[in-house]
N, C-alpha and C positions, 0 to 999 in steps of 0.2 A: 797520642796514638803512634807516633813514630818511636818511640823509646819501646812500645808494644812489640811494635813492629819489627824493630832491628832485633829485639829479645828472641820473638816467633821465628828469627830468620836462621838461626843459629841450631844446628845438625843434633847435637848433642843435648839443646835444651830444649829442643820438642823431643827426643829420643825421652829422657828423665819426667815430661810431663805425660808423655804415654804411658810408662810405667808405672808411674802416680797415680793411676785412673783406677787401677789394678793392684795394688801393693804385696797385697799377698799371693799375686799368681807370678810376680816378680822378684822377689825378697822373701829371704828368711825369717822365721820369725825371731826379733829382737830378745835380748835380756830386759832391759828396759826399754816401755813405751811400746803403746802398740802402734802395729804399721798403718791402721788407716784411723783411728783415733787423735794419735798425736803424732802422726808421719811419720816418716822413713830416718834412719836417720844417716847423715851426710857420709860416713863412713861404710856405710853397704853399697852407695848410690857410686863412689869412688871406687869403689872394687869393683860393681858391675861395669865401669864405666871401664876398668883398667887403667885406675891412674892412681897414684900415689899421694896421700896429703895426709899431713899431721895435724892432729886437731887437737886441742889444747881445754876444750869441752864437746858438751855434747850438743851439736843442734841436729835439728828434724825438718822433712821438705815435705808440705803436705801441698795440693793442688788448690784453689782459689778458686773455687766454682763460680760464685760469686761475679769474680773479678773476669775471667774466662768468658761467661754468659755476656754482662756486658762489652768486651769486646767485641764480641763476634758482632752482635748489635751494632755496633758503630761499625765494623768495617764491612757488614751488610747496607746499612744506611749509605756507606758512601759508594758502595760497586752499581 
């Protein structure tokens, strides 16, 4: 829970998990891959973000609902 935690504490990576919640009211839509089927991919998330990175393939950042839900659960359980 604390590797969660330091993750959730970070500006920019709750900023990119909000936008994930939403893909296509934040993002263009892709050539390949779509935005909320097989996620964003790393090179839109970089330009929204204003930042520069060379990417050597293609990866995609979709949100973990899943993993999200249980969280909140444990850090409900322990407040």
């Amino acid at each position: 829970m604390a590797v969660a935690m330091r993750a959730l504490a970070n500006e920019r990576r709750l900023q990119i998990l909000d936008w994930l919640k939403r893909p296509r009211a934040h993002f263009p839509p892709q050539v390949d891959g779509d935005l909320v089927k097989d996620g964003v991919c790393g090179v839109l998330i970089a330009a929204k973000l204003g930042i520069t990175k060379r990417i050597k393939q293609w990866t995609f950042y979709k949100r973990d609902e899943a993993r999200i839900r249980a969280l909140k659960r444990t850090i409900l359980a322990k407040v």
